[in-house]
Structures are given as structure tokens and as C-alpha cells.
C-alpha positions in Angstrom: 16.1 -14.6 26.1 18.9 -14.6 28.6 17.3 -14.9 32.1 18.7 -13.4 35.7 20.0 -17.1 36.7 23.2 -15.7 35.1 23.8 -13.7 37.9 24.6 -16.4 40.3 28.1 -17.0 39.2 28.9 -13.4 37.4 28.4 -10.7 39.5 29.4 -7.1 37.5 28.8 -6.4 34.2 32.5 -6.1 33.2 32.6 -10.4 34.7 30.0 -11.1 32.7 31.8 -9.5 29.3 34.7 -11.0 30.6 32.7 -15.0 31.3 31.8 -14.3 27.5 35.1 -13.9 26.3 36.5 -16.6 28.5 34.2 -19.4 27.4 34.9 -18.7 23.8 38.3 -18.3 23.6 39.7 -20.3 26.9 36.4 -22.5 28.3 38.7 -24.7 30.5 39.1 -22.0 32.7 35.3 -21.7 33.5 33.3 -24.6 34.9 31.3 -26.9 33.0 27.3 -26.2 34.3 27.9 -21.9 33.9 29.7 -22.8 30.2 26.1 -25.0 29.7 23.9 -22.6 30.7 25.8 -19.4 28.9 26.0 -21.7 25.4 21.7 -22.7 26.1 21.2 -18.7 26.3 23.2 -17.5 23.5 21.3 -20.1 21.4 18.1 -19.3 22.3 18.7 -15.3 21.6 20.3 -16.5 18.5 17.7 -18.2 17.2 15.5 -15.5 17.8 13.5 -14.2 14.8 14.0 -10.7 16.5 17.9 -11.5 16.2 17.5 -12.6 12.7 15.6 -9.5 11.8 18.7 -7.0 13.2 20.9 -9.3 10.6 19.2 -9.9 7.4 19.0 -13.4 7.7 16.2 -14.4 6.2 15.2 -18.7 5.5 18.2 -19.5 6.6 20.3 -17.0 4.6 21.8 -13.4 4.3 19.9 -11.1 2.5 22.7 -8.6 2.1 25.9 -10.9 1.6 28.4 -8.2 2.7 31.3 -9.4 4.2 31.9 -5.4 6.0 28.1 -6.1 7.5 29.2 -8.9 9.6 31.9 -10.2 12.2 31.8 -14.0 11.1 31.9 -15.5 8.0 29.5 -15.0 5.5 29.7 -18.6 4.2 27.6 -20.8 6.0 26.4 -18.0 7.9 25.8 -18.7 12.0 23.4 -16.0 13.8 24.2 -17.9 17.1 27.8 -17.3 16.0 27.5 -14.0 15.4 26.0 -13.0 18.3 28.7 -14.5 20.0 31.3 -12.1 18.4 29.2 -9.5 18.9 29.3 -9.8 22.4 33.3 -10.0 22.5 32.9 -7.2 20.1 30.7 -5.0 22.5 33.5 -5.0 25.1 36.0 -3.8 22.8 33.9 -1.1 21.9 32.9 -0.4 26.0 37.4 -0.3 26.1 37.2 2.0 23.4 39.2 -0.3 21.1 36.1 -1.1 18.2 33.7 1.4 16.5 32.1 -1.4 15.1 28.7 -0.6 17.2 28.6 2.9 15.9 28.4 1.3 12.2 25.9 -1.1 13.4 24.3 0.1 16.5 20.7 -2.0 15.8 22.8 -5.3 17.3 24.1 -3.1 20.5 20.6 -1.8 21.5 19.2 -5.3 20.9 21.7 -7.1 22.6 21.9 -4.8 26.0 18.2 -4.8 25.8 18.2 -8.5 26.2 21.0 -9.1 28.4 20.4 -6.4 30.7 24.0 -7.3 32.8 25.7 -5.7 29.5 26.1 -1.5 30.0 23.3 0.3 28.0 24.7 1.4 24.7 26.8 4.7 24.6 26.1 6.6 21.2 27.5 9.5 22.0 31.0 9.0 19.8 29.0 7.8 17.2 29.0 11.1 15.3 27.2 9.9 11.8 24.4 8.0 14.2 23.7 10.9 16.3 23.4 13.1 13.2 20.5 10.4 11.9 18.7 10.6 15.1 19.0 14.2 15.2 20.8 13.8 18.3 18.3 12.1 20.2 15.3 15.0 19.2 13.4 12.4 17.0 10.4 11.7 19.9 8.2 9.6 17.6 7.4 7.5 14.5 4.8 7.4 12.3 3.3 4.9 9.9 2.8 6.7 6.4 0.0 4.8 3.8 -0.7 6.6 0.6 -3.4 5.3 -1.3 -3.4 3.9 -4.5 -3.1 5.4 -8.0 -4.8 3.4 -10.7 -2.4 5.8 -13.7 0.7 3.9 -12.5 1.0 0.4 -12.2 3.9 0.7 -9.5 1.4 2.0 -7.4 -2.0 0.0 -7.3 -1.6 -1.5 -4.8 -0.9 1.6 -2.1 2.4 2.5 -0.4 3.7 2.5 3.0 6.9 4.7 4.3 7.8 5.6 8.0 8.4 9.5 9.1 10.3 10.6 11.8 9.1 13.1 14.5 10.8 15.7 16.6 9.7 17.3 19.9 6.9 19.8 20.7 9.4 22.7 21.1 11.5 21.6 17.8 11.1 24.5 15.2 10.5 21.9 12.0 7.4 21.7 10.7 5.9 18.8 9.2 6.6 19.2 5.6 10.0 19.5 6.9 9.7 15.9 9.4 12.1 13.3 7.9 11.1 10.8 6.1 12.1 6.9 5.0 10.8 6.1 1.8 11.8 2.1 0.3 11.8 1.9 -3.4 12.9 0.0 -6.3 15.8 1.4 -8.4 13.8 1.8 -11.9 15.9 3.9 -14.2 12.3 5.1 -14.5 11.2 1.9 -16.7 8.1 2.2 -18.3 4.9 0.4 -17.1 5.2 -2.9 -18.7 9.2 -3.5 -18.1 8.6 -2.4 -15.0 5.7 -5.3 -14.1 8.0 -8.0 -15.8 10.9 -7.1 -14.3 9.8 -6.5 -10.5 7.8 -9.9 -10.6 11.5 -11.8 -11.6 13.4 -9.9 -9.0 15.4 -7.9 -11.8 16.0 -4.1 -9.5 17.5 -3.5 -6.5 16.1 -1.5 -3.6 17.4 0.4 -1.2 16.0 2.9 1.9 16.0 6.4 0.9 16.3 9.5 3.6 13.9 12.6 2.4 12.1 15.1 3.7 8.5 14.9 4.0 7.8 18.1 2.0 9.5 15.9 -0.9 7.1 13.2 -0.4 4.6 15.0 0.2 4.9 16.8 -3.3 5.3 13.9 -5.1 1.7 12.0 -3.5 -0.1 14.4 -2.8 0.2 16.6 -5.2 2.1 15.4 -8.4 -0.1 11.9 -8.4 -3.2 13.5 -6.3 -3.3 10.5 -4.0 -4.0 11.4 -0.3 -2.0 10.0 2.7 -2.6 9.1 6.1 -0.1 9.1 8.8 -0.5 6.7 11.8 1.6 8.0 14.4 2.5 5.3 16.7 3.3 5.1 20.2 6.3 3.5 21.0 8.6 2.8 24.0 12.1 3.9 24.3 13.7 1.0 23.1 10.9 -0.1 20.0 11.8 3.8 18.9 15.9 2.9 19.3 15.6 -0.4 17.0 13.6 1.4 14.4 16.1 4.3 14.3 18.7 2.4 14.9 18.4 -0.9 12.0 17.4 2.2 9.5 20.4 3.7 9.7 22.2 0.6 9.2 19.9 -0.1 5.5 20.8 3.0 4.1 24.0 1.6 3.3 22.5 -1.5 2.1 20.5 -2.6 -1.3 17.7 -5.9 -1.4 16.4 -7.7 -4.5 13.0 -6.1 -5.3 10.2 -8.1 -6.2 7.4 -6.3 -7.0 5.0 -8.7 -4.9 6.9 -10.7 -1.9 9.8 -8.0 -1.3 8.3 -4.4 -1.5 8.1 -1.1 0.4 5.5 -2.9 2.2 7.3 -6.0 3.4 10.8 -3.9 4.4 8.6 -1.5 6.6 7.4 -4.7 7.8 10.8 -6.0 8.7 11.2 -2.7 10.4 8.1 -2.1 12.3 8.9 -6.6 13.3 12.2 -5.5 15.5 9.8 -2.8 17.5 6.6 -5.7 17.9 8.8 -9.2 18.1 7.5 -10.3 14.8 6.4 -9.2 11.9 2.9 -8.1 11.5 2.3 -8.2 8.0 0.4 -12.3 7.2 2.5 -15.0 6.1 0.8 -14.7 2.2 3.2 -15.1 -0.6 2.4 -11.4 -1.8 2.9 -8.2 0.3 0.6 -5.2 0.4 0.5 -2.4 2.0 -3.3 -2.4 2.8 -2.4 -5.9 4.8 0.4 -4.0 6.5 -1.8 -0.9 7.6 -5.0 -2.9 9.0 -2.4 -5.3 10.9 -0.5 -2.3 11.9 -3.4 -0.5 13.7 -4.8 -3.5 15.1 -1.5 -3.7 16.9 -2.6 -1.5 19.6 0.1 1.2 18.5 -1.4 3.9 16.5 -2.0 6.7 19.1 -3.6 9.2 16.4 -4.6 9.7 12.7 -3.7 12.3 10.5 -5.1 12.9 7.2 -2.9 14.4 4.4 -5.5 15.1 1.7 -4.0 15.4 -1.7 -4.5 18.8 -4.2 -7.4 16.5 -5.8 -9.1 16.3 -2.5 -9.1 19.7 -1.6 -10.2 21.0 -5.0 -13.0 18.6 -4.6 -14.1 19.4 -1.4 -13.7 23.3 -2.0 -16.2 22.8 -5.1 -18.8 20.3 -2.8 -19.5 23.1 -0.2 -20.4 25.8 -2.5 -24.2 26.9 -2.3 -26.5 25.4 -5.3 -26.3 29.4 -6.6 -22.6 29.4 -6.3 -21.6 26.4 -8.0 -24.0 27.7 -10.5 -21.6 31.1 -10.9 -18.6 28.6 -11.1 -19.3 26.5 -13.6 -20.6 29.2 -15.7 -17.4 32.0 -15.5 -15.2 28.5 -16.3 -17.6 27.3 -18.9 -17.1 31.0 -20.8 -14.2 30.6 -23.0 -11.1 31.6 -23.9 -11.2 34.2 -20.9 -12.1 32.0 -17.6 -9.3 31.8 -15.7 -9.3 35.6 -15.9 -13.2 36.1 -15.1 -12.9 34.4 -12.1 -11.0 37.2 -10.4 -14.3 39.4 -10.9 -16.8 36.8 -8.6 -17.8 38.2 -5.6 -18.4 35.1 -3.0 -15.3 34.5 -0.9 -16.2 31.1 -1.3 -16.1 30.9 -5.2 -12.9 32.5 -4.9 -11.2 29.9 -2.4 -13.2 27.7 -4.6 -11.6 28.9 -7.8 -7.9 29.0 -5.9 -7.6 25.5 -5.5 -9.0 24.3 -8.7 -6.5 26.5 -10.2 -4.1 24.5 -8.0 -4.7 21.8 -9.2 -4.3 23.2 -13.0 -1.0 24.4 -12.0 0.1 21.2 -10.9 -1.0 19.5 -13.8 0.2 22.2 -16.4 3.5 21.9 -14.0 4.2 17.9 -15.0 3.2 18.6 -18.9 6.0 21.1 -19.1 2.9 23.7 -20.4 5.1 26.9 -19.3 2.1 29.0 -20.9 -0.8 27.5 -19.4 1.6 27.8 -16.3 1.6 31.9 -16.6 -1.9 32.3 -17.4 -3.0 30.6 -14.6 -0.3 32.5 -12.6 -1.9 35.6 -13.3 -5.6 34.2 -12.5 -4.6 33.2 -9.4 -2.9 36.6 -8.6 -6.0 38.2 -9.9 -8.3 36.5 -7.4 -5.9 36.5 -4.2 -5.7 40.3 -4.6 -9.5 40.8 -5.1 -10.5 38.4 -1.6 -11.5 41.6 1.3 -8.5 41.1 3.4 -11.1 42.5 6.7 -13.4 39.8 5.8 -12.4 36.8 7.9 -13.2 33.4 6.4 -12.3 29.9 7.3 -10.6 27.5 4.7 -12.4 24.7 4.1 -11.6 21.4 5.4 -12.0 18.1 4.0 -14.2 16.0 6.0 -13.3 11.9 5.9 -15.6 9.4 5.6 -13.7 6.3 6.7 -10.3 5.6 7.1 -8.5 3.2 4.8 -8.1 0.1 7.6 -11.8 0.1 7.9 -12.3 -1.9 5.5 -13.4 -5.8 4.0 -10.1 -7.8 5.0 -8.4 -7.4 1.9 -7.4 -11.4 0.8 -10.1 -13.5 0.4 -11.1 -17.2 -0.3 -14.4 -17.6 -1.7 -16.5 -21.3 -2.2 -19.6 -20.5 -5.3 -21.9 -23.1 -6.7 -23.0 -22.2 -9.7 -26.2 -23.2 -11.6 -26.2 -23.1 -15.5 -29.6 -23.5 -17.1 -30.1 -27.5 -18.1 -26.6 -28.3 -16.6 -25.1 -29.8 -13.4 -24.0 -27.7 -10.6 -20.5 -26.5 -10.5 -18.8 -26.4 -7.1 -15.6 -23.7 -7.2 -12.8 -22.4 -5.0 -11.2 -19.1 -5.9 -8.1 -16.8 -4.1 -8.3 -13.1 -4.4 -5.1 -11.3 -2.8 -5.1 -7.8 -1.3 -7.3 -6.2 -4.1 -10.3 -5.2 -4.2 -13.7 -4.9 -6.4 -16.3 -2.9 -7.3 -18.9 -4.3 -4.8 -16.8 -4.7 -2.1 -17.1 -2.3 1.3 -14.8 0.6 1.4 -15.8 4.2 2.0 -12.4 5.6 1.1 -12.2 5.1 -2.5 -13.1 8.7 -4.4 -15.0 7.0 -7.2 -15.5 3.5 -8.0 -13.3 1.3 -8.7 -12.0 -2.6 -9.0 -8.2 -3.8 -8.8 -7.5 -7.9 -9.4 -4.1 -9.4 -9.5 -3.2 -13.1 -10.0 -6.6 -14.6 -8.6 -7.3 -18.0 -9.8 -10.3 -20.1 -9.7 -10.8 -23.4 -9.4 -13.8 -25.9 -9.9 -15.1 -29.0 -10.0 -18.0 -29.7 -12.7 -19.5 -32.9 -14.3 -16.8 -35.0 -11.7 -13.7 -32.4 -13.6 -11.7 -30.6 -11.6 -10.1 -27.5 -13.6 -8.5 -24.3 -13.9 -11.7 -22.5 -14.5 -10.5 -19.1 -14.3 -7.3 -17.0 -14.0 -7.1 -13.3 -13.7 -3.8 -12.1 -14.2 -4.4 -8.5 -14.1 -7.9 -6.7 -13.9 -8.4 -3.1 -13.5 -11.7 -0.6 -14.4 -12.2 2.6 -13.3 -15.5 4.3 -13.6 -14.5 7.5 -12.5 -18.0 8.6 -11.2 -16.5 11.8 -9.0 -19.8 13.4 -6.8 -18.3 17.0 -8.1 -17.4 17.7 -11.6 -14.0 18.3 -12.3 -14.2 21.7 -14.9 -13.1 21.1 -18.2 -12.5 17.4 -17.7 -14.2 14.4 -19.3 -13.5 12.0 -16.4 -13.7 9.0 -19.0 -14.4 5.4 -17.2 -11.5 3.5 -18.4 -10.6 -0.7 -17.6 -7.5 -3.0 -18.6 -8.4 -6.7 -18.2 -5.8 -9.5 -18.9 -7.7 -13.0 -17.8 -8.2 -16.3 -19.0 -11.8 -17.0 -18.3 -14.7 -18.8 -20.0 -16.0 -17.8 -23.5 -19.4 -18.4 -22.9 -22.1 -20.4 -20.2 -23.2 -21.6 -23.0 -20.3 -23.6 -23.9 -19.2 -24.0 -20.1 -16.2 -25.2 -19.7 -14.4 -23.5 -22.3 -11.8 -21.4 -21.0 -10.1 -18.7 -23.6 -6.9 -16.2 -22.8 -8.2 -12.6 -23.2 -7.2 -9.4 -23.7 -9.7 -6.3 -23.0 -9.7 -3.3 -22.6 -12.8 -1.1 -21.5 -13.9 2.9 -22.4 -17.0 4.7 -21.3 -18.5 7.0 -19.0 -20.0 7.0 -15.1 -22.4 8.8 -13.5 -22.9 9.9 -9.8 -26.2 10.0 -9.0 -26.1 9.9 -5.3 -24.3 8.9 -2.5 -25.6 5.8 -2.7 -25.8 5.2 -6.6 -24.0 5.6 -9.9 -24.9 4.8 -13.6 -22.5 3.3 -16.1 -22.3 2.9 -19.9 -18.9 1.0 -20.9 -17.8 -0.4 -24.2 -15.4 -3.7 -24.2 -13.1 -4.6 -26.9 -11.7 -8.0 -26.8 -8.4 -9.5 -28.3 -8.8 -14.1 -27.6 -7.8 -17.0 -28.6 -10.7 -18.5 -31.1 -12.8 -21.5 -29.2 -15.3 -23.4 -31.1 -14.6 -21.1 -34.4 -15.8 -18.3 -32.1 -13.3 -15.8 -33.9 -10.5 -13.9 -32.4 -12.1 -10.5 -31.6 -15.4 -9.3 -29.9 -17.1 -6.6 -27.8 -19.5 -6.0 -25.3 -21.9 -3.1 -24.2 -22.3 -2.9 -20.5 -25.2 -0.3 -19.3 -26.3 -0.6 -15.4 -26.9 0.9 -12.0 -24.7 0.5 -8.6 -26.4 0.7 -6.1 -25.3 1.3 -1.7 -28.3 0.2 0.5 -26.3 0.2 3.8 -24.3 -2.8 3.9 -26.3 -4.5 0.5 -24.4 -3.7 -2.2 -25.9 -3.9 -5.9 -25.0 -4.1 -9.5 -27.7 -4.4 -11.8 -28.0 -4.0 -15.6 -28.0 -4.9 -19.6 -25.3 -6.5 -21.4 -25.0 -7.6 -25.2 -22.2 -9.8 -26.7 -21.0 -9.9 -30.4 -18.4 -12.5 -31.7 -16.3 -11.4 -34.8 -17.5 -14.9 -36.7 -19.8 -17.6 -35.1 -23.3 -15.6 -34.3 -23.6 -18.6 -31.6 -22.1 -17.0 -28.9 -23.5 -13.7 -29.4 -25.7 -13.0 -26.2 -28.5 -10.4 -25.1 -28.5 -10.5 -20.9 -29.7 -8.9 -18.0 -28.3 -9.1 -14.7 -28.2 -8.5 -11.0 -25.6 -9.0 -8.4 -25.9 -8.7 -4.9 -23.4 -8.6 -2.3 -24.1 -8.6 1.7 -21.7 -7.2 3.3 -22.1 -8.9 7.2 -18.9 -8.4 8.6 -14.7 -7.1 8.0 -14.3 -10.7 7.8 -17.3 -12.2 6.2 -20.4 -11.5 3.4 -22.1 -13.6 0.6 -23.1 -12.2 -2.8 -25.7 -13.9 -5.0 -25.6 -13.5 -9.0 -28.7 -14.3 -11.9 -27.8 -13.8 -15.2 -31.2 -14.0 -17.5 -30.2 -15.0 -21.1 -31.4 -15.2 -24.5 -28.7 -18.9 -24.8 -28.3 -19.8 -21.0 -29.3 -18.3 -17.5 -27.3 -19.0 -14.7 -27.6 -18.1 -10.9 -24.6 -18.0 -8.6 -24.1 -18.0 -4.7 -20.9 -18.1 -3.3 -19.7 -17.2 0.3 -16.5 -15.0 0.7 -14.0 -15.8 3.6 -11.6 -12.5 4.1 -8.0 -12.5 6.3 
């Protein structure tokens, strides 16, 4: 950064503009050291990664090659020479002679923030700017995480948007707050060309201005995901960058990749300008969970809001009813073809309220299947009840009490070391990545029902002096759907999608096969601290050992929460389409001790009718 040592040969801020200008377009008429030391200080801001952040530039290249974006040349792109002509530039738009800064105002607050000779930027004749900041009413920012939501594979992983705030005596409301949502530009593709095509960089992206009632709509109540909104406390000029190198990406479009360059990394990029760098980890993928844990570990976040989705709130409605009156509930919806109507005749305020959000949530859900009939009947149920709730009777609406936030949890990459015993064999000594997913035995109080998501995590070991490939999950997903209330009318089917290549058999160990299975059954809640599941696999493979192409597996066990022990314990039974060999009767138990955000080990014995194997392996988390 530029230091006060400039001030011993330029007095005024107009000399210093003007010792600028001199040395780069006349530098004999300006001695030799002050030329030095002016050239050691533009390099150093220019080789800033702050600097680089305000232009794109990215590994030594533009991101956004737009000649209209930039003062130099955008061949063989120079930051430190741009930030020279940015400077010459800045006191033709002081003279009034440039509007260049009002098109690009991110580089004027950065540069006057670092050089603090230069006058503070004027926005004021930036008409288009001041109508983004909302003429200077936009007081604060706020980090935005919606969970994930396992029906879309665009959206596993989580999402992160920022939302802008105006003052206490504003008149907007929050629905109404502005917000900054990055996306990719789909042509709403379907699931698979979506996935092929975001992993090879084939969609642009580009920042999109909505209000938050949009948003909102969409999350919480369309996909029933629940957000949280970290609302961070900035200083003048870490609020200015933000609002000011937003306004310049609206007019610009990225690559997408649907791992390395997502929502998550550009408000990365954004939230870097405000902190110096970037806070999300230098991994090759990009999630938001890795975002939001660095994020509030920052030291920004001065509160937590929850947004809980339609889902939530129907939920948590239901949960507080007495024993008795979730008795009455499930009874007048269970009475057929006429519930919706009967439920305007319960007495309990509390049923009612009860019966007003699960409608709701029908509504919502009859609203995105186009079912314009289910939509009046329910309609006229909720009518029926709203007018029959004693408007003397005073009542509180329920609110949904959180159990954790969605940063307290395991760190979500992780590198694991295993040594694996296999009955009458050697021991075989593995290494395997996980990225920002997470499994079923893993610590995290947030999750509504149980759940594992796996993406590109390979496994590597070294067995009878072989090192291999032993195992490669490309894509992983189960859902057991174990909800602590009972949704009315609904199945709540577990349901799992699991594209690996993995091992056929311990009994044949090594002998990797590429799979495709997919998984059906149904969950359980038993307690907070236990479920029961019963799951069917179906299995598509390459044939190993004349194994066949096909087979299936019954999975019947318990899961278990004893405080930070977590357990998974149960049957299992194996059946190959051809060679009976490799059909296997097992029970099991697997044990994970959570110790630590950062640390835990997990234990596995498998007891066989062909080969028992125990497993310990000791997980590393970032």
C-alpha cells in the first residue's frame, strides 16, 4: 500500500494527481528518487490481490475480457498498468471531464481508500449508482445460506446470496430488502444436462438484483428449504466495495462451473474486497457450507436470523400440539373425502393454527402442480377455519425453535487414514478425500431428517505392497426421510441414488466394479436420539469374477445419537444375479466418535457368513 513518505515532495492532493500524470506521460520533468519511489508503490497496490479482485483478474488473466470494462489493453493485460490509468483517469473525473468512475466506482473507492492524498470519491453525479445504493439508505449487508435440497441436484450442496439493508426508520420491510442472487443461466435444463454441463463450464452466470420476497418465495416456500441470514457488521468502506463491485457485475457474465465457479465462490470474491482476501479455502471445489463456517469465523456476523421455510412451520405447528390434540388432527384429516372441510369444525385454537399451516403447505404444493381444484378446496378450508378462530381469544403463533445453526457443524472436507482387517488377509492401509458433503453419521443438528450427500471422493490404498484406486464415489445420495412429526397424507418414502465404483465383495478384495444403485424404503423416528430403517438396493455393474450384472440388497438397522457417539447398527443380505459366491448374510455395527469440529474416529465390524472385516480409520476435517 502507498505509505505517507509520499508526502515529502507532494504536498496537496491536486500535486499529487498532477506527480501521477507527470511521471507517466513527461518523467523527465520529476526527479529520479520521487519517480522510484511513486513506480515501487503503484506496484505494490497493483499487485495487490485486493486490486486484482476490483478487476477480474484472476491467475494471471481477465475473467470478463471486455474491452468497455477496462482503460488499458485487454491483451496482455497489466493490473499495475491499469491502475496507473486509473489514477490519470480519477483526475479527469475530479475536472469533470470522465464519467468513467460512475461506471466503475469499485476502483475509485479502492484507490482513494488506499492513497488517502487522492479526494474521497464523489458519487453524487452518478445517477444509475445512487439509484443501486438507494442513495446511500442501504446501512448493512447480510450473508444469506439456504440449506440444501436433496429433489434438485443444483442445489445439494446449499446456497449463498447477499441482501442489502436499509435504515431503522426506512419503511421496507424485509420481504421487501434487496437482494443479490448469482446463478447459472440454465434455460431450466433438466437434472442430468445440467450436472454435465456445469462440471465442463458450458452456462454463463451473471448477478441478479431481486427482492427478497422473490427469494424468499422461491426457498422457503416453493423448495421448503429454510434460510439463515448472517447480518454482518461492516465499516464504511467494507460496505462501499461490496455495493460498489456489485453494481459493476450486473453488467457482466462468468463461466459457471458447477464446482470451482459457483454462487459460492462469486460471493466469495465479493465478501474478499470487504476482508483483504478471500475467505472461502483454497480447495479445487466451492461450497457454500465452507463459505458460511469461514464467514462467521471472520469475526463479522453481528446477528442470526432464522427464515424457517413453509415445511418448518407446518412441522413445528403439528410438534406442539397436546398428545389429545394431535389425536383430533390426524383423525378429522384421516376421515375422507371431507377433511379439509372438517377441520373448520375443531375447537382448539391450536388445531386450528395447526391445520392453517399444513394447509399452507398443501397450497403451495397444489400451487407448483398446477392442481387449480385442489387449489379452491383448500381455499375454502382455510377460509372456513380463519373465520371460525374467537377473534377475543388472544393466542400466540407458534415459533419454531432451532436446534443448532448450520456453521456448527463437523468441518465439512475431510481426509481420513483406515486400516482395514479382512478375515485371513493382510491389513490394508488407505487414504481417502471427502469434499464439503456430508454423511449419515456425521454431527450436524440442523438437518430435518437424516441424510448423506457424497461427491467425487476417492479412496486410495495400499494392500499386499499394491497401491490402487480402491474406491471412487462419484455421486452418493440417500435420504431416509425419518421426519419426528408425520406429514398427513404423505408416505415420506426413504429414497438413495448411488453412482460409485467400489469393491464387489471382501471376499474377493481387491476387486473394484463400476455401479449403479439406486435405493427405496422407509424410516422411522423413534426418538430424538434414534431411527429405524428398512431399504431395498437395486444394483446395475459391470460383471467381476462371473458375478452377473445385476443384484440387490436388504438393509434393516438402527441409528442411534448417544451424545457425541454416533451409531449405525444392523442386518444386511446380498444376492448376485448369477454366481451364488458372492451372495452374503451380515451383521454390522459402526461407530463414530465425534471429539471435536475438526477431529473424530469411527470403528466398523462387519460379521459374515464369507469374510468379517473390522475397520478403524481416523478422520482429519478443514
Amino acid at each position: 500500500m502507498f505509505s505517507c513518505n509520499i508526502n515529502f515532495f507532494i504536498q496537496k492532493k491536486t500535486q499529487l494527481i498532477l506527480g501521477f500524470f507527470l511521471l507517466f506521460t513527461a518523467p523527465s520533468l520529476i526527479s529520479s528518487e520521487a519517480g522510484n519511489l511513486i513506480i515501487d508503490e503503484i506496484n505494490t497496490l497493483g499487485n495487490s490481490k485486493a486490486w486484482h479482485g476490483v478487476l477480474d483478474y484472476r491467475e494471471s488473466e481477465l475473467e470478463v475480457k471486455d474491452s468497455k470494462q477496462y482503460l488499458s489493453s485487454i491483451n496482455n493485460f497489466s493490473p499495475q498498468e491499469e491502475l496507473k490509468l486509473s489514477l490519470i483517469e480519477y483526475n479527469e473525473y475530479l475536472k469533470g471531464r470522465s464519467n468513467f468512475f460512475c461506471r466503475h466506482p469499485a476502483r475509485a473507492f479502492f484507490i482513494t481508500h488506499h492513497i488517502g492524498s487522492l479526494s474521497k470519491f464523489n458519487y453524487q453525479g452518478c445517477k444509475e449508482y445512487k439509484k443501486w445504493i438507494e442513495d446511500g439508505d442501504i446501512t448493512s449487508i447480510s450473508f444469506m445460506y439456504v440449506t440444501g435440497y436433496l429433489k434438485n441436484p443444483a442445489s445439494f450442496f446449499g446456497h449463498t446470496l447477499l441482501k442489502f439493508n436499509r435504515g431503522l426508520g426506512s419503511k421496507r420491510q424485509t420481504l421487501l430488502e434487496r437482494s443479490l442472487n448469482y446463478g447459472a443461466e440454465t434455460n431450466n435444463d433438466a437434472a442430468l444436462p445440467y450436472v454435465v454441463k456445469g462440471l465442463i463450464g458450458k452456462y454463463k452466470a451473471a448477478l441478479q438484483e431481486e427482492s427478497f420476497f422473490r427469494l424468499s418465495a422461491e426457498y422457503q416456500e416453493f423448495q421448503m428449504r429454510d434460510i439463515f441470514e448472517y447480518k454482518l457488521s461492516l465499516t464504511d468502506y467494507q460496505k462501499n466495495i461490496i455495493l460498489s463491485y456489485t453494481y459493476e457485475m450486473q453488467f457482466r457474465k462468468y463461466d459457471y462451473y458447477f464446482l470451482a465457479d459457483n454462487c459460492a465462490y462469486r460471493i466469495n470474491r465479493i465478501l474478499g474486497l470487504a476482508l483483504g482476501d478471500e475467505p472461502m479455502p483454497k480447495t479445487p471445489w466451492k461450497a457454500p457450507i465452507d463459505l458460511l463456517i469461514k464467514i462467521h469465523d471472520s469475526g463479522l456476523v453481528s446477528d442470526i436470523i432464522y427464515h424457517p421455510s413453509q415445511t418448518t412451520k407446518m412441522i413445528a405447528n403439528i410438534e406442539s400440539l397436546s398428545v389429545n390434540d394431535k389425536r383430533i388432527f390426524y383423525a378429522v384429516l384421516n376421515n375422507k373425502p371431507n377433511q379439509y372441510e372438517n377441520l373448520g369444525t375443531l375447537e382448539s385454537t391450536s388445531v386450528k393454527l395447526a391445520a392453517i399451516e399444513y394447509l399452507n403447505y398443501l397450497k403451495l404444493k397444489a400451487y407448483k402442480e398446477n392442481d387449480e381444484v385442489a387449489l379452491q378446496d383448500i381455499d375454502r378450508a382455510r377460509k372456513k377455519i380463519l373465520l371460525a378462530i374467537n377473534p377475543k381469544k388472544t393466542f400466540e403463533k407458534k415459533k419454531v425453535a432451532l436446534t443448532a445453526f448450520p456453521h456448527e457443524i463437523n468441518r465439512p472436507t475431510r481426509i481420513s487414514y483406515s486400516a482395514l482387517q479382512i478375515e485371513g488377509e493382510k491389513v490394508a492401509h488407505s487414504f481417502e478425500l471427502r469434499g464439503a458433503n456430508f454423511e449419515l453419521l456425521d454431527r450436524d443438528k440442523t438437518k430435518k431428517t437424516r441424510s448423506e450427500f457424497v461427491f467425487l471422493s476417492p479412496k486410495i490404498s495400499y494392500f499386499d505392497n499394491e497401491l490402487f484406486l480402491d474406491e471412487l464415489i462419484f455421486f452418493k445420495i440417500l435420504s431416509l426421510n425419518d421426519l419426528k412429526v408425520k406429514i398427513p397424507n404423505e408416505h415420506n418414502i426413504s429414497w438413495g441414488v448411488d453412482i460409485s465404483r467400489k469393491n464387489l465383495s471382501k471376499s474377493c478384495y481387491p476387486c473394484s466394479i463400476s455401479s449403479l444403485t439406486g435405493t427405496i424404503g422407509k424410516s422411522i423416528y423413534l426418538s430424538d436420539s434414534s431411527t429405524f430403517y428398512s431399504l431395498l438396493d437395486g444394483s446395475v455393474h459391470q460383471s467381476r469374477k462371473n458375478s452377473g450384472n445385476m443384484s440387490s440388497k436388504i438393509r434393516i438397522g438402527f441409528l442411534f445419537d448417544i451424545k457425541n457417539t454416533k451409531i449405525n447398527v444392523g442386518f444386511e443380505k446380498n444376492k448376485f444375479e448369477k454366481n451364488d459366491k458372492f451372495n452374503e448374510k451380515s451383521s454390522f455395527i459402526d461407530i463414530k466418535f465425534n471429539m471435536s469440529k475438526e477431529y473424530d474416529f469411527s470403528i466398523i465390524h462387519v460379521n459374515s457368513n464369507k469374510k468379517s472385516y473390522s475397520s478403524i480409520a481416523i478422520n482429519r476435517y478443514f
